[in-house]
GUKOL-237673 format. One line per 8 residues: number of its first residue (from 1); for each residue y, z, x of C-alpha. Coordinates in pm, 1 decimal. Each point is the difference from the previous one (the first is absolute). Layout:
<sites>
NUM) Y Z X | ...
</sites>
This chain:
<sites>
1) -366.0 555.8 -6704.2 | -88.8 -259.6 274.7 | -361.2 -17.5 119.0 | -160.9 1.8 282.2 | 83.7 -359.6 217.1 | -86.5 -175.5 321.8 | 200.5 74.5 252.6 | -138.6 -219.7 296.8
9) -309.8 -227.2 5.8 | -84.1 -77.8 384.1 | -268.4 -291.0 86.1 | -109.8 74.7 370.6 | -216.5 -185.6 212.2 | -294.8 14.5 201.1 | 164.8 81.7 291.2 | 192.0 301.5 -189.3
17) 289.7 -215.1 41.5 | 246.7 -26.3 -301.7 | -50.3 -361.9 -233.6 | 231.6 40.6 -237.8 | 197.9 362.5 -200.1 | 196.3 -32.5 -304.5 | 208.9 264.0 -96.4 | 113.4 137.3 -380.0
25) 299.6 103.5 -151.9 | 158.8 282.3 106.8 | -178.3 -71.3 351.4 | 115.6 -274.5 98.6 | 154.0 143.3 287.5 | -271.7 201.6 134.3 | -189.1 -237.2 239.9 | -7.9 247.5 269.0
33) -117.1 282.4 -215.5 | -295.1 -228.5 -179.5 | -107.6 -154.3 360.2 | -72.9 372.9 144.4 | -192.9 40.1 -308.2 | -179.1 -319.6 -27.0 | -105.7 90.5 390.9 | -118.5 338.6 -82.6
41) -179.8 -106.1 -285.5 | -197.2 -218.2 291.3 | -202.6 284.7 138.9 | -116.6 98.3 -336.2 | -122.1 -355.4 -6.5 | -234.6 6.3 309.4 | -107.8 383.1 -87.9 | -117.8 -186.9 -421.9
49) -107.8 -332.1 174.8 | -318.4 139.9 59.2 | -98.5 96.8 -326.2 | 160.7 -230.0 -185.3 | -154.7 -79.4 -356.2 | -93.7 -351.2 -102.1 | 294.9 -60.1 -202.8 | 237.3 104.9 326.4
57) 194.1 230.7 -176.7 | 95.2 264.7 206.2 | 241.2 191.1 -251.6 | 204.6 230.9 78.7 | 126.7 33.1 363.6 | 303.2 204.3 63.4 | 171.7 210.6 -234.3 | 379.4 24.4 165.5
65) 129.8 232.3 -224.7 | 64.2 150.6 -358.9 | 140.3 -443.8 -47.1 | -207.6 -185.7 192.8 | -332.3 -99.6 62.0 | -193.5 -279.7 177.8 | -308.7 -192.2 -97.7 | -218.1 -283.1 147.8
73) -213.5 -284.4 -26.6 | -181.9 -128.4 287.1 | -117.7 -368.7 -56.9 | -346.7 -167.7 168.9 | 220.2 -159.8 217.3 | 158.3 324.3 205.2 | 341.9 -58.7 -214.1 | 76.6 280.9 -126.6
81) 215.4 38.4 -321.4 | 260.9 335.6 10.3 | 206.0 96.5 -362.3 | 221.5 267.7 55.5 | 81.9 177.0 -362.7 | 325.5 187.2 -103.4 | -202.1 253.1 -239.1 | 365.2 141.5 -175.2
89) 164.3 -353.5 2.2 | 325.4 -15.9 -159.9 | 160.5 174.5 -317.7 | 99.7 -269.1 -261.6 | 312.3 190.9 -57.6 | 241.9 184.0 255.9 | -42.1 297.2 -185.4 | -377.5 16.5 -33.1
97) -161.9 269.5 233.8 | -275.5 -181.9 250.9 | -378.7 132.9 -61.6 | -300.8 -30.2 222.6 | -258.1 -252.5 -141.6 | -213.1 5.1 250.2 | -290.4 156.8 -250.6 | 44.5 -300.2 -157.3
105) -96.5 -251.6 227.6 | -388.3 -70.9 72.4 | -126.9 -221.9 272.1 | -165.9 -237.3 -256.5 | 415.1 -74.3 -103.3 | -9.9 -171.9 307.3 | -317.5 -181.8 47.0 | 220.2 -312.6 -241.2
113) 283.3 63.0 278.8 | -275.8 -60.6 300.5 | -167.9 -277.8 -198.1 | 334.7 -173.5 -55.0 | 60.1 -3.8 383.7 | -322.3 -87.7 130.4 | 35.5 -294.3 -261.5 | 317.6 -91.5 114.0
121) -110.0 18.1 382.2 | -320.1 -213.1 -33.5 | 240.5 -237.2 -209.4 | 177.9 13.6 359.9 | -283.2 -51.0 217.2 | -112.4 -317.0 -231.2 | 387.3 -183.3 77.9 | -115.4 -246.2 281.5
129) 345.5 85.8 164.4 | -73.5 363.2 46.8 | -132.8 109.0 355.3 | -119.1 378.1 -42.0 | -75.2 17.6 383.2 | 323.1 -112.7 100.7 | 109.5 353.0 -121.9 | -234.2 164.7 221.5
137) 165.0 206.5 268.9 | 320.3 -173.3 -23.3 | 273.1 216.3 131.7 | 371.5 -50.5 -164.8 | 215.2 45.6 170.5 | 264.8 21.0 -244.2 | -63.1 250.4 -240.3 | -340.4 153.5 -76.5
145) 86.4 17.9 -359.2 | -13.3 -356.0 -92.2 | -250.1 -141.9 -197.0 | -205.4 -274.5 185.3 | -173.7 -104.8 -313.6 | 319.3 -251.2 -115.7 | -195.0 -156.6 -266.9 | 216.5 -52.8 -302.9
153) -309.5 25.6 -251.9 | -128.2 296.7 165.0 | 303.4 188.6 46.1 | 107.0 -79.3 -401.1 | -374.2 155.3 -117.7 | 54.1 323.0 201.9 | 363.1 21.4 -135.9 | -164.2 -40.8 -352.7
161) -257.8 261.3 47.6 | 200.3 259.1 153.7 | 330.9 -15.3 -297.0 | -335.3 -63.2 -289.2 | -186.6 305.1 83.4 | -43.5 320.6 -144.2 | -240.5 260.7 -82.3 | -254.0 -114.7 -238.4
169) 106.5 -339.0 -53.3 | -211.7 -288.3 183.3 | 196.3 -226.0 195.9 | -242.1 -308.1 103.0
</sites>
């Protein structure tokens, strides 16, 4: 049987304005459907904000359904961190029936997933290149679904955490 899997992991910005969203396997053709839920996931965000633990984890934000569910990290910064979880995943076989795992997964599964990110973001911040207020309420005008954050390193690490994780298993 195939485990629970991220779906989505979303880094927004200060200015609730979208930094960079990698989508998983079978999603990868879901933008629209992950940006409505990365934006609703938002409100839940400024409701949490204000009492926020030390460690910023704000667990679990927005169950979607019986498949998915949404959790968050909000950094010292005001980035905030989004992973969007498929809680069935896939079957290993065609034949295998599909069975809800969501029991399985705890919000401490994740706190390697948030770690990994906020690593991989301050790695970010440290590149001399890397402008985080240039991102800061930039429109596009081209599609609202690209990522702004282009850098190769960054993008890689994200990649890496989202195919590496599941339940139990640290990733960083």
């Amino acid at each position: 049987m195939g485990g629970a899997k991220i779906a989505c992991i979303g880094v927004i910005g200060k200015a609730d304005n979208p930094l960079h969203v990698s989508l998983f396997p079978p999603y990868l053709n879901s933008a629209v459907e992950f940006s409505f839920l990365l934006n609703s996931c938002l409100d839940v965000f400024e409701i949490r904000r204000k009492h926020t633990s030390v460690d910023q984890d704000l667990g679990l934000l927005h169950a979607v359904d019986e498949r998915l569910a949404a959790y968050g990290w909000l950094t010292t910064t005001g980035v905030k961190l989004l992973v969007i979880i498929d809680c069935v995943g896939q079957p290993m076989t065609d034949g295998e029936p599909r069975t809800n795992t969501a029991a399985g997964i705890r919000e401490s599964d994740l706190k390697s997933v948030f770690r990994g990110l906020q690593s991989a973001y301050v790695q970010l911040l440290q590149n001399p290149f890397y402008n985080p207020d240039e991102h800061v309420g930039v429109s596009n005008t081209t599609s609202p679904y690209n990522s702004q954050i282009t850098d190769q390193k960054f993008v890689t690490e994200v990649k890496r955490i989202g195919v590496s994780w599941s339940p139990g298993i640290p990733t960083y």
